[in-house]
C-alpha positions as a printed Julia matrix, in Angstrom:
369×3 Matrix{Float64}:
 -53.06  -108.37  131.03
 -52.67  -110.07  127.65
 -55.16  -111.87  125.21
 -54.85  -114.9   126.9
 -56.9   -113.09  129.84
 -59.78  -113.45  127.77
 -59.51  -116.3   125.55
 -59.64  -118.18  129.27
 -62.96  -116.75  129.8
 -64.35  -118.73  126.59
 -64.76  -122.15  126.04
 -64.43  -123.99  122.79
 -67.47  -126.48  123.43
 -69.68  -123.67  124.85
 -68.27  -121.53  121.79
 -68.86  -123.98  119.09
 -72.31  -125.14  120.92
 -73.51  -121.26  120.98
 -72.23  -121.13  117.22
 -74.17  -124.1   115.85
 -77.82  -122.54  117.86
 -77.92  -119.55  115.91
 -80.67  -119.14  113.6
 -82.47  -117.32  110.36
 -83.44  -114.9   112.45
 -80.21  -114.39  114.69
 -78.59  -113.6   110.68
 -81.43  -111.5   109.61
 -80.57  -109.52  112.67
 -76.63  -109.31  112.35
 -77.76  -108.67  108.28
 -79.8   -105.33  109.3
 -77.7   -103.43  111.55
 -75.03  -100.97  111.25
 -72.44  -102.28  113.31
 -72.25  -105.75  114.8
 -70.54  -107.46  117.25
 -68.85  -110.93  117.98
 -72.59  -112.36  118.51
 -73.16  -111.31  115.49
 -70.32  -112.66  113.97
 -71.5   -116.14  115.1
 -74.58  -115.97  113.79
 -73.21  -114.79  109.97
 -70.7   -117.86  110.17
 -73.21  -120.59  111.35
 -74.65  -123.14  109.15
 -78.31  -120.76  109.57
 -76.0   -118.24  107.09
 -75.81  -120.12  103.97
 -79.63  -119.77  103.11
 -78.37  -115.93  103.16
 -75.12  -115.97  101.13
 -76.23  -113.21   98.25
 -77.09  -110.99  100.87
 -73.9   -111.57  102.62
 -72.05  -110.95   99.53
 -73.82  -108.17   98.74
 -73.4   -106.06  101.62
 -69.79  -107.43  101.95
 -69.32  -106.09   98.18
 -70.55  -102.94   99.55
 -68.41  -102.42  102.61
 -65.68  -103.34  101.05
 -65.96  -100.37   98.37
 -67.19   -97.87  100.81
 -63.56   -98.22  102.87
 -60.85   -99.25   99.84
 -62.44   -98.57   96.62
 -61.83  -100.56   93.58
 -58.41  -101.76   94.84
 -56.32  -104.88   95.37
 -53.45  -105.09   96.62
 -50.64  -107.42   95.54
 -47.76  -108.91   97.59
 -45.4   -111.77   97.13
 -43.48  -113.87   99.94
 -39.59  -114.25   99.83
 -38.97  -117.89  101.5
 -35.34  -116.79  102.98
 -34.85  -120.38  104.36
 -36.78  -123.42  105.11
 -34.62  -124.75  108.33
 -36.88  -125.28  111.04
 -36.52  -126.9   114.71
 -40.21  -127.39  114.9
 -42.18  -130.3   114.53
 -45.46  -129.54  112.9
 -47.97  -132.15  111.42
 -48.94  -129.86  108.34
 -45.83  -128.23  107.15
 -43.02  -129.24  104.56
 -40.44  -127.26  106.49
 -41.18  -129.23  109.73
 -38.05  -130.88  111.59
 -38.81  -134.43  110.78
 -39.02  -134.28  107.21
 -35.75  -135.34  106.0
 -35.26  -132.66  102.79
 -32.58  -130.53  102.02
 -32.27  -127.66  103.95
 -31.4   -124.39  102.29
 -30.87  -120.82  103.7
 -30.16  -117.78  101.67
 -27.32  -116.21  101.55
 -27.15  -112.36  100.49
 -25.65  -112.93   96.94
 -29.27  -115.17   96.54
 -30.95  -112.67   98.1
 -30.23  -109.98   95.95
 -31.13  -112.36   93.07
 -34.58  -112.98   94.2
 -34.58  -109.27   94.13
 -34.25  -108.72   91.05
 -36.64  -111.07   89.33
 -39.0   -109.82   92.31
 -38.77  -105.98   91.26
 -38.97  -106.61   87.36
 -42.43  -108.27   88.35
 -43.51  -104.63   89.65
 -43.82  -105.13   93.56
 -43.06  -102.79   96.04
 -44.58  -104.67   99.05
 -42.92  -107.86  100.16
 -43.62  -111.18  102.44
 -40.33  -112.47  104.68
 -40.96  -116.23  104.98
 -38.57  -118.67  106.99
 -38.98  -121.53  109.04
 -38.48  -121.48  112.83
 -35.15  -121.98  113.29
 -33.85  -119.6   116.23
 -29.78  -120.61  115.66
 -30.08  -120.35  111.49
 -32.86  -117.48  110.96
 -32.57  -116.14  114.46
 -33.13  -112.32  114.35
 -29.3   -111.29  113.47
 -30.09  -112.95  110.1
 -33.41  -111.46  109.92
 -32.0   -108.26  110.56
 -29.54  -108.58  107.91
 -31.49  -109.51  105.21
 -34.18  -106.34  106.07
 -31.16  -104.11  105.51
 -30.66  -105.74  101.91
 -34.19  -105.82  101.08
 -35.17  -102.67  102.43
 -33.93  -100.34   99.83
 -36.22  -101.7    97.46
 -39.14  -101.95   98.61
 -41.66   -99.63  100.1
 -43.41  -101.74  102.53
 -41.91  -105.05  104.25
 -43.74  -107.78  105.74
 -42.4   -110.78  107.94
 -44.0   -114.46  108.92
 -41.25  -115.82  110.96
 -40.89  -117.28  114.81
 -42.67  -115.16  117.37
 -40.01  -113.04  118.75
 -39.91  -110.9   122.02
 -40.95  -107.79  122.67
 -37.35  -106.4   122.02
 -36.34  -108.37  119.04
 -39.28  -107.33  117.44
 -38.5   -103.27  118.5
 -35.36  -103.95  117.34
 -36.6   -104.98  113.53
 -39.31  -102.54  113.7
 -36.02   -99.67  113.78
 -34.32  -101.5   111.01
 -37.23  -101.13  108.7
 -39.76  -104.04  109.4
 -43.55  -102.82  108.96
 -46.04  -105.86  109.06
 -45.94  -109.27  110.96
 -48.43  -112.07  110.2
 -48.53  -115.06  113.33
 -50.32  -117.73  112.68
 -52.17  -119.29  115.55
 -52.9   -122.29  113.14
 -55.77  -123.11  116.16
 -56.98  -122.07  118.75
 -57.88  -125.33  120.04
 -55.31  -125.73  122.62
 -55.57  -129.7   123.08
 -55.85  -130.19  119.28
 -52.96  -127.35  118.97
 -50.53  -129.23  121.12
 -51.13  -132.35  119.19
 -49.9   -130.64  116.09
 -47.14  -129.33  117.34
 -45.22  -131.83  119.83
 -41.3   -130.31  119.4
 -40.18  -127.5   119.33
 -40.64  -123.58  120.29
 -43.81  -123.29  118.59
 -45.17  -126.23  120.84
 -45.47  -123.43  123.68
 -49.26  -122.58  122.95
 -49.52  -119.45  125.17
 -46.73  -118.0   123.82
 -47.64  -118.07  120.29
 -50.98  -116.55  121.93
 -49.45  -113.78  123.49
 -47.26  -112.97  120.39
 -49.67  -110.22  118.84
 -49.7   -108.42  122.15
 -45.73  -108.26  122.11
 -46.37  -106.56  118.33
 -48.57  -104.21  119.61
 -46.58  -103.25  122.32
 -43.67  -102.96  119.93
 -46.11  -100.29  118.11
 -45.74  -102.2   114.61
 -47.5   -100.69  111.73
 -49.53  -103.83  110.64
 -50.38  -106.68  112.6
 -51.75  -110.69  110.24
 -54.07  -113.01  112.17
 -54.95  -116.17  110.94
 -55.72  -119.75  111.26
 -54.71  -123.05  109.43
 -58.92  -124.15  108.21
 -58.86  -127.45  108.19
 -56.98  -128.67  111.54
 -60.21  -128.1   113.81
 -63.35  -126.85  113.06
 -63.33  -123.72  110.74
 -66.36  -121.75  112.34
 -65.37  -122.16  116.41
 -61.52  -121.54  115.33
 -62.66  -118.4   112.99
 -64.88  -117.24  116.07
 -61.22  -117.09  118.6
 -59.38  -115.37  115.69
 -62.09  -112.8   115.43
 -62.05  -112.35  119.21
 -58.42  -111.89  119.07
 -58.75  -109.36  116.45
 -61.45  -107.63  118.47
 -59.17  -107.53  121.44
 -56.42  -106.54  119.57
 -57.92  -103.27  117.91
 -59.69  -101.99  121.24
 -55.79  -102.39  122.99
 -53.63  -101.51  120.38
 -55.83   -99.07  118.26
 -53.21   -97.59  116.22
 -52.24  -100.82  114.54
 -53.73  -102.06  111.14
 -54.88  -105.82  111.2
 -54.89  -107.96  108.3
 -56.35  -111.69  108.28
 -56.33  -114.47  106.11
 -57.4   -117.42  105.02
 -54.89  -120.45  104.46
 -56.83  -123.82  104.0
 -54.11  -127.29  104.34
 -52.61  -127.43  100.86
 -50.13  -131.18   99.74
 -46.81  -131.4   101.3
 -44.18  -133.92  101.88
 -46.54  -135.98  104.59
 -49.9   -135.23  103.35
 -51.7   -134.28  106.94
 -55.36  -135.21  105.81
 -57.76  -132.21  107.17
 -59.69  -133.13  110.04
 -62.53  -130.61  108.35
 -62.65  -130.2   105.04
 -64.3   -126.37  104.01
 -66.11  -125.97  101.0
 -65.41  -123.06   98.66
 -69.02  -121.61   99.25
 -68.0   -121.79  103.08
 -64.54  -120.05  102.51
 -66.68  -117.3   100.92
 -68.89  -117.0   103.62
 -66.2   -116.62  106.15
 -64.95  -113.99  104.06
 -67.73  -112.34  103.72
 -68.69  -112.79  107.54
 -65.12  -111.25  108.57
 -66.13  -107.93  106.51
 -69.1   -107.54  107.44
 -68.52  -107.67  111.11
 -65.47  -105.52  110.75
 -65.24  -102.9   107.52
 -61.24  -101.44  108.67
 -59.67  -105.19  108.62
 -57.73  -106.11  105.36
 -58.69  -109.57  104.28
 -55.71  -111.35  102.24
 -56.13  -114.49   99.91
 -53.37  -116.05   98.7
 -52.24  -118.35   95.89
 -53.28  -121.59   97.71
 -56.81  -121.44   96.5
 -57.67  -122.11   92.88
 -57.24  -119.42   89.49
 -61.57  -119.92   89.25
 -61.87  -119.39   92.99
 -59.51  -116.19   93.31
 -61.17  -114.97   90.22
 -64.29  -114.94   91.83
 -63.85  -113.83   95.24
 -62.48  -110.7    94.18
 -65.55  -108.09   94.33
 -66.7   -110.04   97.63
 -64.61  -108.6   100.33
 -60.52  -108.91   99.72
 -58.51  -106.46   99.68
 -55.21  -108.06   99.16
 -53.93  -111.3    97.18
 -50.73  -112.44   96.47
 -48.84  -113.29   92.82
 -46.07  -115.56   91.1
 -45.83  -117.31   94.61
 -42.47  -119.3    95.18
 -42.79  -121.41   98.39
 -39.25  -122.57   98.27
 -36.1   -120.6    99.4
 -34.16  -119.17   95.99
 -37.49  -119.91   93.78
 -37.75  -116.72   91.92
 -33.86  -116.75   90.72
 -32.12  -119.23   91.94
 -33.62  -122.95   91.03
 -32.3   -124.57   93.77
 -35.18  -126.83   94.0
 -35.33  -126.95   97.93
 -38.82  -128.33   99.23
 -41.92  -126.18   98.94
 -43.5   -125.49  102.25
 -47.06  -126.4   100.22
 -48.02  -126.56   96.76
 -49.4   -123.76   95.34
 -53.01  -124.0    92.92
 -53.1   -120.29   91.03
 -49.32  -120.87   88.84
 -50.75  -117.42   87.04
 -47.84  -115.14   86.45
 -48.31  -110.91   88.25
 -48.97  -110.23   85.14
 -51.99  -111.8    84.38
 -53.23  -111.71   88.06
 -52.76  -107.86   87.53
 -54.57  -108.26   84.03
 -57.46  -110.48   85.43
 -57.78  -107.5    88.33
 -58.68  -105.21   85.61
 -60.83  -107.01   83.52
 -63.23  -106.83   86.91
 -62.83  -103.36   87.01
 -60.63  -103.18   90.0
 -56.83  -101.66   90.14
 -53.85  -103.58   91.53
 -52.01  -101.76   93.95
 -47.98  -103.18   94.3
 -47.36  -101.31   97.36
 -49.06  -100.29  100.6
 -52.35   -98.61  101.25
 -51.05   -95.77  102.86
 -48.29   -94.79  100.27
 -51.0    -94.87   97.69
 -53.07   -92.69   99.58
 -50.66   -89.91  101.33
């Protein structure tokens, strides 16, 4: 049995139909009780919801204190290469995009070290492309046992893996993994991704169940908003999540929010999310579920991260460097997608704060034990 067991039982029209019925009332319910479920979680990410978006907030506000405090935490991806054997419509990185290709080598990684430490961090994002033969998990493995002396926590967004590889990196020090679904719109999903590894859709699916099995410490959903419609796609993530913490309970879950940024081929979004609807996601995700860790990242705007801070994130990246060797190197490789907030840790730690809030550079738990 794997998630893919019950994402069969649900259909995206039926899904996105059911989604699009729910009413005033159906939010006024979800809005009064004490724990709700994924009906619920329809209802607060319908169109009925935005008439009800201060009390959203406000109650997300709430949660959100009552589990991690006045806290943010901080993190920063390391892009170790950007060689990548996929084709995918939205990404710089993808195969068909004739840029130069770079891959770290440890000499470069130890540089982005450096200028990565003197920022403060001791939590850090792994970023390659998919690229089996250059970044298979020999090179991954590698670069962990560089990195790892420095830093408390380590994340990784790479190829799904199998169940072994990833056992293997969990001994070697790897704590987090964030997999992308991008959508859960399988027709729509295949379209996007015609070559390559990633193009196998159930795979990809079944790739958080391999990470649970693997007993990893942290476990990043997500989906690309803007490739299909944000509210059925947001409704499968959450029912993955769902799935995921009644399997593998002793996993932590994180989930964020990417919306299609530029690139080198300029993929138009097929939906186009306002910011008030980003913050009602947000809001929707925390309010259905107070344990998950919701992550924003330095795609969105300095006036939009400013804001969303007291409504339900708990963790936002800083100094983002999409390219491979960006921090120390200035190699000037292709981004995977332009960044908006160009604010340095500094004064993303300084904004933090001003709002009252303290940012955390490491992991929840080591600032708790």
């Amino acid at each position: 049995m794997s998630f893919i067991d019950t994402f069969k039982k649900h259909h995206w029209n039926d899904i996105q139909n059911s989604i699009y019925a729910k009413t005033g009332k159906d939010v006024e319910r979800a809005l009064s009780k004490s724990k709700r479920d994924l009906e619920d979680f329809k209802a607060l990410i319908s169109p009925a919801a935005s008439d009800y978006l201060e009390e959203m907030a406000k109650l997300s506000h709430e949660l959100t204190q009552k589990r991690f405090g006045k806290t943010l935490q901080l993190f920063i991806p390391m892009y170790l290469s950007n060689e990548c054997q996929n084709i995918c419509t939205y990404c710089g990185f993808s195969v068909d995009n004739k840029i130069r290709r770079v891959t770290l080598t440890d000499k470069q990684i130890e540089d982005e070290i450096k200028v990565i430490k003197s920022y403060g961090y001791d939590h850090i994002l792994l970023v390659t492309g998919e690229a089996n033969k250059t970044v298979g998990v020999d090179y991954i493995k590698n670069a962990i046992e560089i990195i790892r002396p420095h830093f408390s926590h380590i994340s990784m967004e790479v190829q799904p893996l199998d169940l072994h590889e990833y056992k293997e990196l969990i001994n070697h020090g790897l704590n987090t993994v964030l997999v992308y679904q991008e959508t859960y719109h399988e027709e729509n999903y295949k379209f996007h991704h015609p070559k390559g590894k990633k193009s196998n859709f159930e795979y990809r699916l079944e790739t958080p169940d391999r990470l649970g099995e693997a007993e990893i410490y942290k476990i990043g959903l997500g989906v690309l908003i803007g490739l299909e419609d944000w509210r059925t796609d947001s409704f499968f993530n959450a029912l993955h999540l769902d799935y995921l913490e009644k399997k593998y309970w002793k996993t932590k879950y994180s989930v964020s929010f990417p919306r299609l940024r530029p690139y080198t081929g300029n993929l138009e979004p097929k939906v186009n999310m306002s910011d008030k609807e980003l913050v009602q996601l947000i809001c929707a995700y925390r309010i259905f579920n107070e344990e998950v860790e919701l992550s924003i990242s330095t795609r969105e705007s300095e006036k939009f991260r400013n804001n969303i801070i007291k409504l339900g994130i708990t963790s936002i990246s800083a100094g983002s460097k999409t390219d491979p060797g960006g921090y120390a190197s200035g190699l000037q490789a292709l981004e995977q997608f332009e960044i908006s907030d160009e604010r340095t840790p500094d004064e993303i730690a300084a904004m933090i704060r001003n709002q009252g809030y303290e940012p955390v550079w490491k992991d929840w738990d080591e600032v708790y034990n």
